[in-house]
C-alpha positions as CSV (number, residue, x, y, z in Angstrom):
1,X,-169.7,258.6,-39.5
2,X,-171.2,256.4,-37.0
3,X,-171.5,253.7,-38.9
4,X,-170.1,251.1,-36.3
5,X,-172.8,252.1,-33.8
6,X,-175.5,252.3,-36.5
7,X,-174.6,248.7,-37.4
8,X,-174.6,247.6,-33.5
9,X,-177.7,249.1,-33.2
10,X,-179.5,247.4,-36.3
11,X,-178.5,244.1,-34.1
12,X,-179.5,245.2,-31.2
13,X,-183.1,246.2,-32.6
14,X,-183.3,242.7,-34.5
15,X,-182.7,240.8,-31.6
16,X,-185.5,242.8,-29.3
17,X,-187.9,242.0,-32.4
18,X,-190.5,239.4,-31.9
19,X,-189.9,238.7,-28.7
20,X,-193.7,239.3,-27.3
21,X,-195.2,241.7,-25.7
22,X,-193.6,242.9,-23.0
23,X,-189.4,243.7,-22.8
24,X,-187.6,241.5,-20.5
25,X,-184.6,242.4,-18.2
26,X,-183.1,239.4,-19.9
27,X,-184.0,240.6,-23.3
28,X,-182.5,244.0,-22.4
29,X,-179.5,243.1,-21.1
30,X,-178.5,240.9,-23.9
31,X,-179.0,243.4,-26.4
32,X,-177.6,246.0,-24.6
33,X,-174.6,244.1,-23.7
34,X,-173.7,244.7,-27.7
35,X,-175.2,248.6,-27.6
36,X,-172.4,248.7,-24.7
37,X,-169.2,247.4,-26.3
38,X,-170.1,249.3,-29.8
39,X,-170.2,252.6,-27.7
40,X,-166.9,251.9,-26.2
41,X,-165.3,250.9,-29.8
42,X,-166.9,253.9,-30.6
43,X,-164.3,255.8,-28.5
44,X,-167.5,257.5,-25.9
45,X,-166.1,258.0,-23.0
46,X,-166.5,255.9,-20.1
47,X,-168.6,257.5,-17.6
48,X,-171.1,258.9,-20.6
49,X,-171.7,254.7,-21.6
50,X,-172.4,254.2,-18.3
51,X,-174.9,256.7,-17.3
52,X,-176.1,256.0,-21.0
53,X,-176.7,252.5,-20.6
54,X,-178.1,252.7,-17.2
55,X,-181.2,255.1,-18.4
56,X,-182.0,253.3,-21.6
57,X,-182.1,250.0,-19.1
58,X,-184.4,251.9,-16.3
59,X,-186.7,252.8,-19.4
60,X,-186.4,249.7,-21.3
61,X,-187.3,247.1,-19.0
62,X,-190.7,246.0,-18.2
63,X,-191.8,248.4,-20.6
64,X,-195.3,247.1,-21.5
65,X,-195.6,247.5,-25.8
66,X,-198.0,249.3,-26.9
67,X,-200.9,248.5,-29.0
68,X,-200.1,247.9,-32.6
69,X,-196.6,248.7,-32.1
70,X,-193.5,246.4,-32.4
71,X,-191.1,246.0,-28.9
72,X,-188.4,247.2,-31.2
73,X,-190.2,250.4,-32.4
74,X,-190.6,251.2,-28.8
75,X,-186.8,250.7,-27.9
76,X,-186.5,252.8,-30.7
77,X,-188.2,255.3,-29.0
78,X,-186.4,255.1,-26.0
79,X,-183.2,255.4,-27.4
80,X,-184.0,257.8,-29.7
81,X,-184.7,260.2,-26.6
82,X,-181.6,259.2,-24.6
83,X,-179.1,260.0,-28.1
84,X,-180.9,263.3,-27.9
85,X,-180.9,263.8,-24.0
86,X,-177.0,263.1,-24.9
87,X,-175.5,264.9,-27.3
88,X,-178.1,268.3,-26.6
89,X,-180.2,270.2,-25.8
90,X,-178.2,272.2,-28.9
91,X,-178.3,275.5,-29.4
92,X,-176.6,276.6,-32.5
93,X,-177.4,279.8,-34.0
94,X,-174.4,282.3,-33.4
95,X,-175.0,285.5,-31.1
96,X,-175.0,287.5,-33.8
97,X,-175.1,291.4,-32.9
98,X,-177.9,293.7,-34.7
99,X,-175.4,297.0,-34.3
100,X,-171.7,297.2,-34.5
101,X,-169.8,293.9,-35.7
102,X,-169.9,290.3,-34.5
103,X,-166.8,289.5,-33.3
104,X,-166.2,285.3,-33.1
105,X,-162.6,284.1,-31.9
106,X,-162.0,280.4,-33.3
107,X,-159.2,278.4,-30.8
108,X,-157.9,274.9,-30.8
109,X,-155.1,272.8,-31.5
110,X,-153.0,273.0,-34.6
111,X,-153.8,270.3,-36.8
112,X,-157.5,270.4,-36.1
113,X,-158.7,272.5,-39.3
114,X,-159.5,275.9,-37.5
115,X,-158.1,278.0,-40.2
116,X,-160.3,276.1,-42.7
117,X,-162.9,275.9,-40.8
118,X,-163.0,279.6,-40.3
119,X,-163.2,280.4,-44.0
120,X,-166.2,277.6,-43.9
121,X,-168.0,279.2,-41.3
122,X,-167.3,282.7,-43.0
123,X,-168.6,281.2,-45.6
124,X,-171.9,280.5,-44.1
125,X,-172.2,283.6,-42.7
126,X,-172.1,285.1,-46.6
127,X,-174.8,283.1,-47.9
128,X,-176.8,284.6,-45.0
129,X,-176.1,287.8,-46.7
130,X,-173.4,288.8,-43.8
131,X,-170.6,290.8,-44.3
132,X,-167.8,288.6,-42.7
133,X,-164.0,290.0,-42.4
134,X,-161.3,287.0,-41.8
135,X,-158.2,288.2,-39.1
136,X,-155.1,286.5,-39.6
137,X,-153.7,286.4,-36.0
138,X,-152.4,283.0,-36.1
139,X,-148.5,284.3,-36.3
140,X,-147.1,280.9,-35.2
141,X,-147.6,278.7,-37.5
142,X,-145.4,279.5,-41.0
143,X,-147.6,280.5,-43.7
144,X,-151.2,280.5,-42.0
145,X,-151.3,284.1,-43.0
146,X,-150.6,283.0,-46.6
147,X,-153.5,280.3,-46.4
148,X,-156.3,282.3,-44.7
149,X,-155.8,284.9,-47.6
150,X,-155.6,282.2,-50.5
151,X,-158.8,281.2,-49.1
152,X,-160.3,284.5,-48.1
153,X,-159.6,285.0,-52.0
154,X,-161.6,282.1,-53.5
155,X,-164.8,283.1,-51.3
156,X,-164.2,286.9,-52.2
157,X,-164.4,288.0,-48.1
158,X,-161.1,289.9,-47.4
159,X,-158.9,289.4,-45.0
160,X,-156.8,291.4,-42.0
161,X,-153.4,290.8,-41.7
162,X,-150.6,292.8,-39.8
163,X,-146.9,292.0,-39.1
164,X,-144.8,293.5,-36.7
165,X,-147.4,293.2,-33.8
166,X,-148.8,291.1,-31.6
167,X,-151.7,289.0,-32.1
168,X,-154.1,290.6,-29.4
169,X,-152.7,293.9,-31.4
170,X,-154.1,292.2,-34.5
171,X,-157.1,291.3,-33.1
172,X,-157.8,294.5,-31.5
173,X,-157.1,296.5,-34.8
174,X,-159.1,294.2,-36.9
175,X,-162.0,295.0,-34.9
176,X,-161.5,298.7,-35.4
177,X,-161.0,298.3,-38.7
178,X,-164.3,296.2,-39.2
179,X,-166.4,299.4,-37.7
180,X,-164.7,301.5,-40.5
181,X,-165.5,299.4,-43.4
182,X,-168.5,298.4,-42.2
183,X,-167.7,294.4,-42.0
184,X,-170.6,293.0,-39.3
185,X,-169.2,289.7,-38.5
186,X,-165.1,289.6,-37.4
187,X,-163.8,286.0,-37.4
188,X,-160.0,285.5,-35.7
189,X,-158.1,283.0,-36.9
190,X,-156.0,282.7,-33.6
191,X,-152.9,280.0,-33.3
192,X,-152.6,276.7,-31.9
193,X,-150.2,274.5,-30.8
194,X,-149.5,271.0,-30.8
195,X,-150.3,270.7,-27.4
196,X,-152.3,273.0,-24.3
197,X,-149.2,274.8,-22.6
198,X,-149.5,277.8,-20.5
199,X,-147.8,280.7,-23.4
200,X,-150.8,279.6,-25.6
201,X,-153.2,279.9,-22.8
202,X,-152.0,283.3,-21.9
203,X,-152.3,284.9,-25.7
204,X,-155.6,283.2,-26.3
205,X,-156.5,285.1,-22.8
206,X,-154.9,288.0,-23.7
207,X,-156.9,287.9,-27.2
208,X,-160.1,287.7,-25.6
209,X,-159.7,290.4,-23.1
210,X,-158.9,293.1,-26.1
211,X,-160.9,291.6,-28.8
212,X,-164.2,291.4,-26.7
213,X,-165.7,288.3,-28.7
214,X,-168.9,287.5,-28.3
215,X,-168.6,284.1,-28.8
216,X,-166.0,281.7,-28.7
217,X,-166.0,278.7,-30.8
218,X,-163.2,275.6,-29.6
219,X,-162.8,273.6,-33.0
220,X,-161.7,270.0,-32.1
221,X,-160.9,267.6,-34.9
222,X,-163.1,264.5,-34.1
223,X,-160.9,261.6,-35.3
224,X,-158.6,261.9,-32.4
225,X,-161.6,260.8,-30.0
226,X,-161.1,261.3,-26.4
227,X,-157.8,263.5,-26.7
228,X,-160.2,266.6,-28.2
229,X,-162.5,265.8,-25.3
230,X,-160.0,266.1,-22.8
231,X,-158.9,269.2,-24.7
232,X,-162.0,270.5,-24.5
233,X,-162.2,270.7,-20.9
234,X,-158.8,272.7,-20.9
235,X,-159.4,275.1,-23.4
236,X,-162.6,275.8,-21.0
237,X,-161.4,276.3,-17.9
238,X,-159.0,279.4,-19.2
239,X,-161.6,280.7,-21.9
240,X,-165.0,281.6,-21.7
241,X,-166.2,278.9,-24.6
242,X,-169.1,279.4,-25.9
243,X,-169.6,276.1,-28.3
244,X,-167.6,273.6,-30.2
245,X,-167.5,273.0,-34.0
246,X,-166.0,268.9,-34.6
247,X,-164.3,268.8,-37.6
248,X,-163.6,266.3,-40.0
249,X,-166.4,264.0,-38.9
250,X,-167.0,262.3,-41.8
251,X,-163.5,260.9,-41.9
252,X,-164.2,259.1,-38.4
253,X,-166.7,256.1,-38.2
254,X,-166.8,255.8,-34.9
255,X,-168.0,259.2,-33.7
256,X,-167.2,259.0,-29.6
257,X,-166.0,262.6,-29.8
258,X,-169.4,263.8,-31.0
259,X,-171.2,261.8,-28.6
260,X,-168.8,262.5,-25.4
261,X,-168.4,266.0,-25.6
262,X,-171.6,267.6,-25.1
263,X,-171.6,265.4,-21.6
264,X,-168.3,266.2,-20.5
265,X,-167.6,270.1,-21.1
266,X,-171.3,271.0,-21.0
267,X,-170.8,272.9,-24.6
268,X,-173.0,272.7,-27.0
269,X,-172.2,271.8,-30.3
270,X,-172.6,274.6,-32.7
271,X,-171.4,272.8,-36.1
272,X,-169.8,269.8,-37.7
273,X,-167.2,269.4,-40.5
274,X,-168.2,267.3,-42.9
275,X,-165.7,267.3,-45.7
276,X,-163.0,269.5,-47.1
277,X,-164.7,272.3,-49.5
278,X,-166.0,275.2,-48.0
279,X,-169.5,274.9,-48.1
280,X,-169.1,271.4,-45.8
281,X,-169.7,273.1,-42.8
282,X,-173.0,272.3,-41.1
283,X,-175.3,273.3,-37.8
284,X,-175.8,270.6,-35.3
285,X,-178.6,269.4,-34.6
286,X,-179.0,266.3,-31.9
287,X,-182.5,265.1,-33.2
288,X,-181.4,264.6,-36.5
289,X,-177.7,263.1,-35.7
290,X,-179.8,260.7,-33.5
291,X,-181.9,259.7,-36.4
292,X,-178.9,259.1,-38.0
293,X,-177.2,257.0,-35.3
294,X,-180.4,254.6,-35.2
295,X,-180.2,254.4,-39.2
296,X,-183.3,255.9,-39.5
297,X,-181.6,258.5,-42.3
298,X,-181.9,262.7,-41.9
299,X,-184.7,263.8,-44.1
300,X,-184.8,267.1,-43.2
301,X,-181.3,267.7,-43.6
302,X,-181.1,265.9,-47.3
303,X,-184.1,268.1,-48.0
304,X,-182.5,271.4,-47.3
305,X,-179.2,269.9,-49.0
306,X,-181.9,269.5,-51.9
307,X,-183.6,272.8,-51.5
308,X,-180.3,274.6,-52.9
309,X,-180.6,272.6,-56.1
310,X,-184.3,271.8,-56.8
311,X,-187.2,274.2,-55.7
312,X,-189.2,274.4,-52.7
313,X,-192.5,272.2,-54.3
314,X,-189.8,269.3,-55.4
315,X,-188.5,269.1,-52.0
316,X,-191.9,268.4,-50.3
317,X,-193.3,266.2,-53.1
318,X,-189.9,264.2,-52.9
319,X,-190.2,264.0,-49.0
320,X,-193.9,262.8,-48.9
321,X,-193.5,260.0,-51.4
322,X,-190.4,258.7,-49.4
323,X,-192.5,258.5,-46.6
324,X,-195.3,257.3,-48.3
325,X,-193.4,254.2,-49.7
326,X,-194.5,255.4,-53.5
327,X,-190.8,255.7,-55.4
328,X,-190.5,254.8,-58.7
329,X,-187.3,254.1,-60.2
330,X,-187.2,257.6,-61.8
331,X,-187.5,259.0,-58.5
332,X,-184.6,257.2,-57.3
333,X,-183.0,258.6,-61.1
334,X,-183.5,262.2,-60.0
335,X,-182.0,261.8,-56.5
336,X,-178.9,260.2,-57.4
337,X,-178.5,262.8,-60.1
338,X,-179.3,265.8,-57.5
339,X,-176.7,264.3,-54.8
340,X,-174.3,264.6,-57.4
341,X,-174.8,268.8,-56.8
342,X,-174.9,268.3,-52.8
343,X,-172.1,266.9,-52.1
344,X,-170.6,263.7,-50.6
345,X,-172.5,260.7,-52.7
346,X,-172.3,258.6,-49.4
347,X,-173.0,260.8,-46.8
348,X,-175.9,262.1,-49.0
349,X,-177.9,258.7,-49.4
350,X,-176.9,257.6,-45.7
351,X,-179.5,260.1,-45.5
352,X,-182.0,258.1,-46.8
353,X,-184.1,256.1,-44.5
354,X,-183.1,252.6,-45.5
355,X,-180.0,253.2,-47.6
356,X,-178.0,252.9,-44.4
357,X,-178.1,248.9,-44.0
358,X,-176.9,248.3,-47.5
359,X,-173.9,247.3,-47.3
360,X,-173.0,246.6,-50.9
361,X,-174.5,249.9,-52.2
362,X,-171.5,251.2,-54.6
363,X,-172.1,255.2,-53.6
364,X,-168.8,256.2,-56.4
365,X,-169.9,258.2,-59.1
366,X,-168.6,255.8,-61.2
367,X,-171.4,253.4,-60.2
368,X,-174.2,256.1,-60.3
369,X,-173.5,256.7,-64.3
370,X,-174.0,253.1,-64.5
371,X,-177.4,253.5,-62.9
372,X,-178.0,256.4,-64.4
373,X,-177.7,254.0,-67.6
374,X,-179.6,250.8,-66.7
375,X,-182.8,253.1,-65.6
376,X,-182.7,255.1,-69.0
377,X,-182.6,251.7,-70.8
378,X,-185.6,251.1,-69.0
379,X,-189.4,251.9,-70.2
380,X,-192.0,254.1,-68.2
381,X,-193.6,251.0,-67.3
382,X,-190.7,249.6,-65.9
383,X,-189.7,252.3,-64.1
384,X,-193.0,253.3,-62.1
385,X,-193.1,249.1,-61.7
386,X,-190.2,247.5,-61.2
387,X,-192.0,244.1,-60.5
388,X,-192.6,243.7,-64.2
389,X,-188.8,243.2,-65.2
390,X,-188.6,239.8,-66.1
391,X,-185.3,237.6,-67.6
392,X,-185.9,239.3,-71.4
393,X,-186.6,242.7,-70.1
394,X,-183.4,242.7,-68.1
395,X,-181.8,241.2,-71.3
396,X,-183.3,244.1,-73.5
397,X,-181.9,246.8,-70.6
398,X,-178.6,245.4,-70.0
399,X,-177.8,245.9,-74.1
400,X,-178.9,249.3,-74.2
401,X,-177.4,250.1,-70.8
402,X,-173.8,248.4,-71.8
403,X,-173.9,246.6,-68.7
404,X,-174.2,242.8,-67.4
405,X,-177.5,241.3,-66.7
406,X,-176.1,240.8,-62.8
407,X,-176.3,244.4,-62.7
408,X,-179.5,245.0,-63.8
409,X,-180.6,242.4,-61.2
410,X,-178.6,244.0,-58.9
411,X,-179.9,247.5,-59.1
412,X,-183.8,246.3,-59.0
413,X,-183.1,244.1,-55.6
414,X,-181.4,246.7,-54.2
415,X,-184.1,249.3,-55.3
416,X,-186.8,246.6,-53.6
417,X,-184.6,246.6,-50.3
418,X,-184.7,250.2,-50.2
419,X,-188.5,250.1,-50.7
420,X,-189.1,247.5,-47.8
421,X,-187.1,249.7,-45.3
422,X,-188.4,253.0,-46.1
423,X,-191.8,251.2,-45.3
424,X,-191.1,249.9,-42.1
425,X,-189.0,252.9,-41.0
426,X,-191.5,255.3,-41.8
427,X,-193.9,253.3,-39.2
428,X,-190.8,253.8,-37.0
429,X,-190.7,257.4,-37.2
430,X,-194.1,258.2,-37.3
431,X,-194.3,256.3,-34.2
432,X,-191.7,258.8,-32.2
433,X,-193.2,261.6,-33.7
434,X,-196.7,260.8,-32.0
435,X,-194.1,259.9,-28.9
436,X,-192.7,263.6,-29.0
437,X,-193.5,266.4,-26.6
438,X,-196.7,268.0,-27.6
439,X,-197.7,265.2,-30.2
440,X,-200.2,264.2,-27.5
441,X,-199.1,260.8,-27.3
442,X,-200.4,258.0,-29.7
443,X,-203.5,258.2,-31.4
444,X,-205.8,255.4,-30.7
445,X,-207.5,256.4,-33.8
446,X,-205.1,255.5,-35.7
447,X,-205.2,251.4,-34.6
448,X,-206.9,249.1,-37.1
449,X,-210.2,247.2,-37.0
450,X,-210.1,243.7,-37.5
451,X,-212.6,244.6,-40.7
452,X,-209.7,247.1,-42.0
453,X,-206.9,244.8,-41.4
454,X,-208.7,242.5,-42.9
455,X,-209.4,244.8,-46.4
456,X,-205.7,245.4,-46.4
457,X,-205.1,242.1,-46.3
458,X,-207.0,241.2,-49.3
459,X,-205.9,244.5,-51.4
460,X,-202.3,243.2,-51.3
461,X,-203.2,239.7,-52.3
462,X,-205.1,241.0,-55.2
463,X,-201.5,243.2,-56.0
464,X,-199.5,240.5,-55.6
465,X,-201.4,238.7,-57.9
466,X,-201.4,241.4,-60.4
467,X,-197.2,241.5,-60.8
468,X,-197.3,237.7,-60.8
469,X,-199.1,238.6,-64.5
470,X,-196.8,241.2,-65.1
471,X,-193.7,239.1,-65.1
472,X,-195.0,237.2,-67.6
């Protein structure tokens, strides 16, 4: 997802580079002139790139840099704030009820994954150690009471069906039920239709009056851009919604929906699809989706992804050496092999500050055995040093690896790349932490002497120096 605007964005912040310091109008304006066009292709709607463009241009301009920091880090700053200022604040933890059950009505148009994305969010509410019912009260669509129970079945959460009745009767019922058997969270599948007309409205209304939800999530299938925004402001002027779940994100690349509807309805988004199994369902969360946007990656998210796989100590020590610029090669070995457990392999390393401007990175799980390979055929030296693989070593690897030596070469420039950005994106995001609320600004402590600067500078002479021997 996003990756149109990430790439327009990557151009935008290379041309604003090096350019002094101080941002120009003119500088502005040329870049943003291409931060303009990808929103639009992005399918935002119009009045959000306006109002978009106009505050990252009152901010941006004349902006003197400061101190030890790069113009582009700054605009990185600035835009940061205004994805964030766009798409939240978000609020998406679920008014869930400590007595008597949690009653959540899901609406939308058929064809935009509701039904699934019930069971998903069911789902969810099981791992939290909830005790979800699913209510079949989508009586419209042929065999949507079949599907809700096949997949009420595979996650072991039962399901409320009646025939005969109504769908408010359903609803109503399944409620009652719930208090009997002591189910605390009641999730109505309700129907849709392929378009807003008024007998929908009225059932959906009629549903709510009876049912007494206490919240009530729109779900919108992103990819058909602004049609589910426009949707969205429908479904919201006859229903009391409460917050919007996008599904199928991952299948778009431009993202407009995502970044338009927040603005427009003035609902927040509570969760995004993100594939087809049922544990791709995820909170939303501006801060990190802006991270994402600007290609900075989502460490927090790819550490709670990794949390369910490694343990808590493995998580932290993996997230300070990415920020710390100190992966080796078996590092990188142990990631790939846990995003194999997470999930989506490309989604998963987009995560990764730095993986997200490789545009030849092979992210098939085909190609990851094939890694997997090359850095087993490699010895401890070579993989905490990377440096010292010369034209024999690679030789040596690519036998034992049964692969060519292009890809050895291959993986270890591609391994260098990622190295180089995490470095200079970790200086990016450290400098909007010390930029966030509270942070108490940026720490003039933390600027180099001349006598420092000049230390460094001789340290990585000396290192460079070193390898030189070690390719040898």
């Amino acid at each position: 997802m996003f990756e149109n605007l990430t790439d327009s964005l990557g151009q935008f912040f290379s041309k604003i580079g090096a350019r002094g310091k101080k941002l120009t109008e003119k500088d502005v304006k040329e870049g943003l002139r291409t931060v303009r066009m990808a929103l639009l292709e992005a399918d935002v709607a119009l009045p959000v790139v306006r109002e978009f463009m106009e505050k990252v241009g009152e901010k941006a301009v004349g902006q003197a840099v400061l101190e030890a920091v790069q113009p582009q880090e700054q605009l990185v700053k600035i835009v940061h704030d205004e994805l964030i200022a766009l798409m939240g604040p978000g609020e998406s933890a679920l008014a869930l009820q400590n007595q008597g059950p949690t009653v959540i009505m899901m609406a939308g148009l058929q064809g935009s994954g509701k039904t699934t994305t019930t069971a998903k969010l069911a789902n969810r509410l099981l791992q939290k150690g909830r005790k979800p019912l699913l209510v079949a009260a989508d009586l419209q669509r042929p065999a949507a009471i079949e599907q809700l129970k096949v997949l009420g079945e595979e996650l072991d959460i039962p399901v409320f069906s009646e025939t005969g009745v109504t769908p408010p009767d359903v609803c109503e019922h399944a409620v009652a039920h719930a208090r009997q058997t002591a189910r605390d969270v009641v999730l109505l599948d309700t129907a849709g239709r392929l378009h807003i007309d008024d007998d929908l409205m009225k059932e959906l209304e009629e549903v709510q009056r009876r049912a007494q939800p206490h919240e009530v999530l729109l779900v919108i299938d992103a990819m058909v851009g602004q049609d589910a925004v426009q949707s969205a402001k429908e479904f919201d002027q006859r229903l009391p919604i409460s917050g919007v779940v996008l599904t199928k994100l991952d299948g778009d690349a431009r993202g407009g929906a995502a970044l338009s509807v927040r603005h427009v309805t003035g609902k927040p988004i509570k969760f995004v699809g993100l594939g087809e199994k049922l544990d791709r369902l995820e909170e939303f969360y501006p801060e990190r989706m802006a991270t994402r946007i600007l290609g900075m990656g989502d460490v927090v998210s790819l550490v709670e992804k990794a949390q369910q796989v490694i343990d808590q100590d493995q998580a932290k020590a993996f997230q300070e050496k990415m920020f710390k610029d100190r992966l080796t090669l078996d590092d990188f070995l142990t990631q790939l092999r846990a995003v194999r457990k997470m999930g989506s392999v490309k989604e998963l390393l987009a995560m990764v500050p730095g993986m997200a401007g490789l545009k030849d990175l092979d992210a098939s799980d085909d190609h990851i055995g094939q890694v997997e390979a090359i850095i087993c055929s490699m010895t401890q030296e070579e993989r905490k040093n990377p440096s010292v693989v010369g034209a024999s070593r690679k030789q040596r690897i690519a036998r034992g690896s049964g692969v060519s030596v292009n890809e050895v070469s291959r993986l270890l420039k591609q391994f260098e790349e990622v190295t180089k950005q995490l470095s200079s994106l970790g200086k990016a995001q450290a400098f909007v932490d010390r930029m966030m609320p509270g942070s108490g600004g940026p720490k003039p402590g933390r600027v180099l002497t001349p006598a420092q600067r000049k230390e460094i500078k001789k340290r990585r002479k000396l290192e460079k120096e070193r390898r030189k021997k070690g390719r040898r």
